[in-house]
ZAMARGU-4260 file (C-alpha; in steps of 0.2 Angstrom, whole numbers, plus 5000, padded with zeros to 4 digits):
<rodrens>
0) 4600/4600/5491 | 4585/4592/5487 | 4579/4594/5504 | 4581/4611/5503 | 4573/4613/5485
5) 4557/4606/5490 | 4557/4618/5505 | 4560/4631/5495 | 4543/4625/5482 | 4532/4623/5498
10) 4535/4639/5504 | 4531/4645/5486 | 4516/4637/5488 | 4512/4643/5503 | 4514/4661/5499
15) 4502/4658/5482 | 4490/4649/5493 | 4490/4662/5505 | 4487/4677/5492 | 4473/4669/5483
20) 4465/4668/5501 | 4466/4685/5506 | 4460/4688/5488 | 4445/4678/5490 | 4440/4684/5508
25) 4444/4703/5499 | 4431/4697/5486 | 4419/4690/5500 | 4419/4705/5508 | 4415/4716/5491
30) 4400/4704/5490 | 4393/4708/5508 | 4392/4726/5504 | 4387/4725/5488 | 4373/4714/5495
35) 4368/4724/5510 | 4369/4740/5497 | 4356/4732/5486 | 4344/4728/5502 | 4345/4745/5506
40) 4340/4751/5489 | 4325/4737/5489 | 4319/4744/5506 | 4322/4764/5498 | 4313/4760/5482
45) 4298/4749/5491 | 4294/4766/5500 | 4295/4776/5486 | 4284/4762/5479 | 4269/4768/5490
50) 4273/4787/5490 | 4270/4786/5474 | 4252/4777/5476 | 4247/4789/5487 | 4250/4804/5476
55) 4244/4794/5460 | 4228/4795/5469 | 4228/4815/5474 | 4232/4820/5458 | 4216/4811/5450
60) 4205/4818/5462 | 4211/4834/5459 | 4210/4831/5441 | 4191/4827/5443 | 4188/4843/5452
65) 4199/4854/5439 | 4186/4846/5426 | 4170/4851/5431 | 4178/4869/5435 | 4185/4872/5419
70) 4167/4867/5410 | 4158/4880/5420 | 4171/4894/5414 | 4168/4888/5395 | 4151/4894/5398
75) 4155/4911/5408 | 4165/4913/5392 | 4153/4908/5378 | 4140/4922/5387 | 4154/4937/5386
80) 4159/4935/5370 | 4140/4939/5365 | 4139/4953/5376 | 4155/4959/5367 | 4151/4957/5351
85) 4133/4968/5353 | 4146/4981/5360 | 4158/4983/5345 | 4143/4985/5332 | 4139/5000/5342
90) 4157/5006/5344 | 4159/5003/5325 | 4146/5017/5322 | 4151/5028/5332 | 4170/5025/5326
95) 4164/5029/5308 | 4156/5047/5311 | 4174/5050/5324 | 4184/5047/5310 | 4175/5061/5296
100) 4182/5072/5308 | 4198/5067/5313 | 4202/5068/5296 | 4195/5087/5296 | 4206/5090/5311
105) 4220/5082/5303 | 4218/5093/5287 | 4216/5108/5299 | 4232/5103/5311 | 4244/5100/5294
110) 4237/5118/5289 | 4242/5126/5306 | 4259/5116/5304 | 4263/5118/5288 | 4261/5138/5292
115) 4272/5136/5309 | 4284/5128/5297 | 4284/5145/5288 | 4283/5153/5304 | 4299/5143/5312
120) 4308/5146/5296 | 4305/5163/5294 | 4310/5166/5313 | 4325/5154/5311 | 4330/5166/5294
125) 4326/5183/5304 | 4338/5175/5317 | 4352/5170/5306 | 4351/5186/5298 | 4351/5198/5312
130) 4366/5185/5320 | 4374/5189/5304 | 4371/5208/5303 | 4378/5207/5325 | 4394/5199/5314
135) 4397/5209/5302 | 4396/5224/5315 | 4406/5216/5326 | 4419/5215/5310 | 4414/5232/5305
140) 4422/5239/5322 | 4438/5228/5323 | 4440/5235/5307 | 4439/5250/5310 | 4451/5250/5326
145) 4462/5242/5313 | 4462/5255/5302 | 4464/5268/5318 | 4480/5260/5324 | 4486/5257/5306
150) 4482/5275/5301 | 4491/5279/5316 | 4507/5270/5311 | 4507/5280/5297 | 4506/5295/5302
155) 4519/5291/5316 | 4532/5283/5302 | 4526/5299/5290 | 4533/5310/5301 | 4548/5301/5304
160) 4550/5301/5287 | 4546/5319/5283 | 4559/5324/5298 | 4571/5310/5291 | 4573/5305/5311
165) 4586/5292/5315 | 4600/5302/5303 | 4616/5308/5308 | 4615/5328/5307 | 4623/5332/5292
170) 4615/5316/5284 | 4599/5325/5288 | 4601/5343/5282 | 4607/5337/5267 | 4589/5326/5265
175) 4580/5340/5270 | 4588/5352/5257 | 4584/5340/5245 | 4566/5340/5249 | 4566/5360/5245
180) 4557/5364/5230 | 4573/5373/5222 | 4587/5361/5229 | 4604/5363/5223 | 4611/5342/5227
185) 4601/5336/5210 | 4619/5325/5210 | 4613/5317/5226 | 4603/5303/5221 | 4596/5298/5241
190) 4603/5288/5254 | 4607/5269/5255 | 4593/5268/5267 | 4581/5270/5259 | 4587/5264/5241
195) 4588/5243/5246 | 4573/5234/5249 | 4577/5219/5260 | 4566/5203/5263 | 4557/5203/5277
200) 4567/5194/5292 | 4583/5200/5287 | 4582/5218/5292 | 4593/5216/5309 | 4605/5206/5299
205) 4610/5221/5285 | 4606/5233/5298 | 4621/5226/5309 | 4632/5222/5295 | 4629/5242/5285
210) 4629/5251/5303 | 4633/5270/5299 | 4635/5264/5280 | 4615/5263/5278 | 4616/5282/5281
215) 4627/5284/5267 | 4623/5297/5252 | 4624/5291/5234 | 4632/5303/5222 | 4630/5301/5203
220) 4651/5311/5201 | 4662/5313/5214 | 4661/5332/5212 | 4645/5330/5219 | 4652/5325/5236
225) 4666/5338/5236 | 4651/5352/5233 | 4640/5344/5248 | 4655/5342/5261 | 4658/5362/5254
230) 4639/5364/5260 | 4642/5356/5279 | 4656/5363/5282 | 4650/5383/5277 | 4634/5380/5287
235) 4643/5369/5300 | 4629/5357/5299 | 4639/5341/5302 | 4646/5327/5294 | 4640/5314/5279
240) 4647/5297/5271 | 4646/5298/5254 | 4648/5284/5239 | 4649/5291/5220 | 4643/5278/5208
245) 4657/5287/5197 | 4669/5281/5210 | 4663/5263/5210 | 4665/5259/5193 | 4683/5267/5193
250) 4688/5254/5207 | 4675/5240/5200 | 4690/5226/5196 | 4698/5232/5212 | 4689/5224/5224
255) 4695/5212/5237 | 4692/5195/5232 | 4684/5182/5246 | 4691/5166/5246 | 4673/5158/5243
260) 4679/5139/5244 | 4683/5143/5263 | 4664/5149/5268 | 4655/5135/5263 | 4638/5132/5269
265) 4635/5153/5271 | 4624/5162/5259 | 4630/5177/5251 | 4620/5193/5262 | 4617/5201/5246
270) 4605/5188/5239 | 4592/5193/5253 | 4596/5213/5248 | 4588/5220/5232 | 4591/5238/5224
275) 4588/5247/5205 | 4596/5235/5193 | 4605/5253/5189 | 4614/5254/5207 | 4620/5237/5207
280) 4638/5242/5208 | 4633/5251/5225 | 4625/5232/5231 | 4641/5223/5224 | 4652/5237/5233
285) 4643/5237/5252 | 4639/5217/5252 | 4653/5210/5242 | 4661/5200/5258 | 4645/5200/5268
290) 4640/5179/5271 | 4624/5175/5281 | 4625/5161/5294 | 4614/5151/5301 | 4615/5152/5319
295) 4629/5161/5330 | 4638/5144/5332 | 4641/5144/5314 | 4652/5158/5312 | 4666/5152/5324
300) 4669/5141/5310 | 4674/5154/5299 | 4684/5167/5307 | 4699/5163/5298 | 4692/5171/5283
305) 4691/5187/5280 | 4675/5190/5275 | 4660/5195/5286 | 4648/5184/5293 | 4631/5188/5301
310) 4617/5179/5309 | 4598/5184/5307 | 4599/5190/5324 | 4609/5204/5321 | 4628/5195/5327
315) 4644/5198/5316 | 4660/5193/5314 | 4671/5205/5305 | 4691/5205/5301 | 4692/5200/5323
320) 4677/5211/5328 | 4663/5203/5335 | 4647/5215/5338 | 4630/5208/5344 | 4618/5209/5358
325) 4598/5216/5361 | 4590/5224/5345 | 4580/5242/5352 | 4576/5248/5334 | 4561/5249/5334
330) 4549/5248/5316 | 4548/5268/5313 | 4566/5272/5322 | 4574/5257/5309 | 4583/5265/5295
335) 4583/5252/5281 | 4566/5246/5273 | 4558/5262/5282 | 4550/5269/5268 | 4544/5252/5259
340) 4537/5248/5279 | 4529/5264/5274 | 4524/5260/5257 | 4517/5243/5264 | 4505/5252/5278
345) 4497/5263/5264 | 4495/5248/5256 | 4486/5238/5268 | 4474/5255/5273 | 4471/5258/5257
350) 4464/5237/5256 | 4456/5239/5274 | 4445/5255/5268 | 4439/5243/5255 | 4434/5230/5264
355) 4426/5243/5277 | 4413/5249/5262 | 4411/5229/5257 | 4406/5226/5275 | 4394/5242/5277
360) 4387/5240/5259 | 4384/5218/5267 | 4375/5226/5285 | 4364/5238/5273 | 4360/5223/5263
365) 4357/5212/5280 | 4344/5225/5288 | 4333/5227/5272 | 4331/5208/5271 | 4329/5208/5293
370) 4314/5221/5289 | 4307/5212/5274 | 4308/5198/5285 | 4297/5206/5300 | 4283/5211/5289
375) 4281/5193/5282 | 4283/5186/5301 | 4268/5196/5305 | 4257/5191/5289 | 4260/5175/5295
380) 4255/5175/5313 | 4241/5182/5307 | 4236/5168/5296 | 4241/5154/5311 | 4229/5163/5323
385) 4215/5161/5312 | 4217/5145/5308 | 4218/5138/5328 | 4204/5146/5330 | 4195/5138/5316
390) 4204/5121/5321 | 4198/5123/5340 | 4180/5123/5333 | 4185/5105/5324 | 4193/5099/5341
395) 4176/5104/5351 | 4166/5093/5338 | 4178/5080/5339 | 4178/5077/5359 | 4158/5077/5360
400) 4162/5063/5347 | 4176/5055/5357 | 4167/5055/5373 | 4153/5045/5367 | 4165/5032/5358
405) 4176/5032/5377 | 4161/5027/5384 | 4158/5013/5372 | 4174/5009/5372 | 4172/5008/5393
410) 4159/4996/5390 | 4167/4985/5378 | 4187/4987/5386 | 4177/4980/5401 | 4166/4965/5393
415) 4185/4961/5384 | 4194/4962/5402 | 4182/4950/5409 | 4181/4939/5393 | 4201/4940/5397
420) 4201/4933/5414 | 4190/4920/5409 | 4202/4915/5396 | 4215/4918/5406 | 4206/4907/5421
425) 4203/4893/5407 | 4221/4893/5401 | 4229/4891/5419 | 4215/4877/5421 | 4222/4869/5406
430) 4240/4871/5411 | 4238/4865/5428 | 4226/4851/5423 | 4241/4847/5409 | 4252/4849/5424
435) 4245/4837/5433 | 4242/4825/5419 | 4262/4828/5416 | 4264/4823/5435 | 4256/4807/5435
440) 4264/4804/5419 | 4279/4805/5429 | 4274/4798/5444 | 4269/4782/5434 | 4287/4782/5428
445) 4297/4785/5442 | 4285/4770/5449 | 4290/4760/5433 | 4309/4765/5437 | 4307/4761/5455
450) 4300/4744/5454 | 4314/4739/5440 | 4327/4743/5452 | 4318/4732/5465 | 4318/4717/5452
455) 4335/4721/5446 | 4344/4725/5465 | 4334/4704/5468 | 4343/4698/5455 | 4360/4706/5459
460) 4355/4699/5477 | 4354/4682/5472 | 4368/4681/5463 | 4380/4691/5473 | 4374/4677/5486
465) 4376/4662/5475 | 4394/4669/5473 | 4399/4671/5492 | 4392/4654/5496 | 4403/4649/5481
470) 4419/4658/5485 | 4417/4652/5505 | 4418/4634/5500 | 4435/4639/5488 | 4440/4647/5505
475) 4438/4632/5516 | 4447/4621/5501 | 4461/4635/5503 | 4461/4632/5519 | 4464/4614/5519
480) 4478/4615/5507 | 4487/4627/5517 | 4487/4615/5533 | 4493/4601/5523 | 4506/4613/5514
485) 4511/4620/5534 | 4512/4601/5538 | 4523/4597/5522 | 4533/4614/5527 | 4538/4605/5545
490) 4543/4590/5539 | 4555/4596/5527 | 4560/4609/5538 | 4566/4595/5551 | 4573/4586/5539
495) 4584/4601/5534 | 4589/4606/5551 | 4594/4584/5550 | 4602/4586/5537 | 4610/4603/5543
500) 4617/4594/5558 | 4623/4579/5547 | 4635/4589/5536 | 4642/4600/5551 | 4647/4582/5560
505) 4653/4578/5542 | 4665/4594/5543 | 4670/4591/5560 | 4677/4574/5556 | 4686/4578/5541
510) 4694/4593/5550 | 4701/4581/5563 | 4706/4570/5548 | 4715/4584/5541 | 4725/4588/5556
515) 4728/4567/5558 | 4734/4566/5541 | 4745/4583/5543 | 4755/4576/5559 | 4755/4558/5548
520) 4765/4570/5534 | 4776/4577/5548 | 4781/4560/5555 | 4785/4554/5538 | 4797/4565/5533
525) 4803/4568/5551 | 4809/4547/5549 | 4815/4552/5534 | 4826/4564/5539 | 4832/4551/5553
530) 4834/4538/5539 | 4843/4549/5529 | 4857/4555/5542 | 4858/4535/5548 | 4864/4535/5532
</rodrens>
């Protein structure tokens, strides 16, 4: 055991021995090329070293020729700047006799603008006018087709009315012997037609839901309808509905009562309807179970009552009849709210004929103020003319003047340009000789730079040296030490493989001992059983 313990440190040793070697040969090698680095960089910076001389000494050269040239343009410069300044007395005169007349031609241009001003303006106005007057023709015409085509209507609806077109026959002979100047139907107050007003939209709606009861006749007594039934049928001149207002107050607390909790969300078609507040019975009696609904879905929700529902459109529900489809009435052949469509067009003509004699009595007014324009415009031109021609004059004046100052200015634009390259010249002297300067400045620092990287890469040299040489003599001691540690490691590995060998022997024997002292046990107790049967 203690054999192999010490084997165990030696080879310990060993292994540390051997990495702090390869440690210092890693280091060694570090050094080398930081040393071979550095001699590079002393041999780089020494050349630099020299480059730099030589243009150190090109740039003051250069510097002495830049001198003398730049002392000669000075003088070129000092010589213009006279020539210059005789030049711009001169011009100075000049230049105070040039501006007296610009100011006169100034004065004499803001005259000539300020009536082109007027002129402009004027032209704009006669423009705007005229552009106005082109409108309110244009206006006065559209108006005037309106006023055709609505006359037109009128006529047209006039003469349906007059002819009461659109009524059953006997309706219509009894409205035409009505209109006679010695009727004999004063009982017959007109038809239902014509005696509602309906609101606009709602015209197909109580046109559907009347049908032949808008050409109904309103009687004042029922003997009224008994004596014109007697009059169509003596003349056989047709049939006619009647309704006596007599008659509907006799029956007034009779009517059929709607249940009005199952029509909710419909609108009674009587609201949209409006009549003399002294024929209300005859509205209550022709609407009382009419309902308006919104759309044509709406009224499949009602037809278990049995009221009377209608759309807008013209579509009805009434006691199982549904009658609806395409609407061909047109505005003059529509019975109801005929005459207040009639009423309505003399209206609007009568507003139309008005705005007509506005608009002509506006154009009248427009082509006086056009004329009045046209006169002024021509005063005016009149005025401008003269005054270019006056200002012509000034501008003749002015360019004699100008010429002589252009020349002038010629003369002393020219001594200024040269004056200019001279300066011009003399500044890129400067900045080149600045430049230059600047450049040695440089050069003598990068020279500066250069030769402290020489002094500090012979330092770093010398000591990178120092430390190889040091760490080769630590390498050699290494070295040593290993070879007397390989020497400790082969004796004490002998003496384990001695040891090794002992203990084997040493088993070896004490197996054979075993098995001796196992057939010693077996004899024994073999006597023994002997013994025991001698026994």
């Amino acid at each position: 055991r203690s054999l192999r313990s010490n084997l165990e440190k030696t080879l310990a040793l060993k292994s540390e021995r051997l990495k702090l070697l390869e440690e210092k040969n890693m280091l060694i090698a570090i050094l080398s090329k930081e040393i071979e680095e550095s001699d590079e960089k002393i041999k780089i910076s020494k050349i630099q070293t020299v480059e730099y001389l030589s243009n150190e000494t090109k740039i003051k050269n250069e510097l002495i020729k830049l001198g003398a040239d730049l002392q000669n343009r000075k003088a070129r410069e000092r010589r213009l700047m006279a020539e210059k300044e005789t030049v711009r007395k001169d011009l100075e005169s000049v230049d105070a006799v040039l501006a007296f007349m610009m100011k006169e031609s100034e004065e004499a241009q803001r005259k000539i603008s300020g009536i082109r001003s007027d002129l402009d303006a004027m032209k704009g106005l006669k423009n705007s006018v005229v552009l106005e007057f082109e409108s309110i023709q244009s206006e006065i015409s559209q108006e005037e087709n309106r006023r055709a085509a609505t006359s037109s209507k009128i006529e047209l609806l006039e003469d349906v009315i007059k002819k009461h077109e659109g009524f059953y026959q006997g309706v219509k002979s009894l409205l035409v012997k009505m209109d006679e100047k010695d009727a004999s139907f004063a009982g017959i107050l007109g038809v239902v037609a014509d005696m509602i007003k309906v609101e606009k939209g709602y015209e197909e709606a109580v046109n559907a839901f009347l049908g032949d009861g808008a050409q109904a006749l309103v009687t004042e007594k029922d003997s009224d309808i008994t004596s014109a039934i007697e009059y169509l049928k003596t003349n056989r001149l047709g049939k006619a509905s009647f309704v006596s207002l007599e008659t509907l107050k006799n029956i007034k607390g009779s009517r059929m009562v709607v249940d009005a909790s199952s029509l909710a969300g419909l609108e009674p078609l009587k609201n949209f309807v409006n009549i003399d507040p002294q024929y209300n019975d005859i509205l209550e009696h022709l609407f009382s179970n009419a309902y308006l609904a919104q759309s044509s879905s709406a009224t499949g929700d009602f037809r278990c009552s049995n009221a009377a529902i209608i759309t807008k459109s013209g579509l009805m529900y009434n006691n199982g009849t549904v009658s609806g489809g395409s609407v061909s009435d047109s505005e003059e052949t529509l019975l109801i709210g005929r005459k207040n469509k009639f009423k309505s067009l003399k209206a609007e003509l009568l507003g139309l004929e008005e705005k007509l004699s506005a608009l002509k009595v506006r154009a009248a007014e427009k082509g006086d103020i056009s004329r009045s324009l046209d006169s002024e415009i021509s005063s005016l031109e009149v005025i401008f003319r003269n005054e270019e021609i006056n200002a012509s004059g000034i501008a003749m004046r002015q360019n004699s003047q100008t010429e002589s100052a252009k020349k002038l200015k010629e003369e002393h634009d020219v001594a200024n340009l040269e004056l200019e390259e001279v300066k011009q010249v003399i500044d890129e002297l400067s900045k080149k000789g600045e430049s230059l300067n600047a450049q040695l400045n440089e050069i003598e620092k990068d020279k500066a730079v250069t030769e402290h990287i020489i002094t500090e890469s012979l330092i770093l040299t010398t000591d990178r040296k120092g430390k190889r040489e040091k760490l080769g003599l630590e390498i050699a001691t290494l070295a040593a030490e290993s070879q007397s540690v390989d020497k400790e490691e082969e004796s004490l590995r002998r003496g384990v493989e001695r040891e090794d060998l002992s203990i084997k022997e040493l088993k070896e024997s004490i197996f054979n001992k075993e098995n001796t002292l196992n057939d010693y046990v077996l004899k024994e107790k073999s006597l023994a059983e002997e013994i025991a049967e001698l026994r």
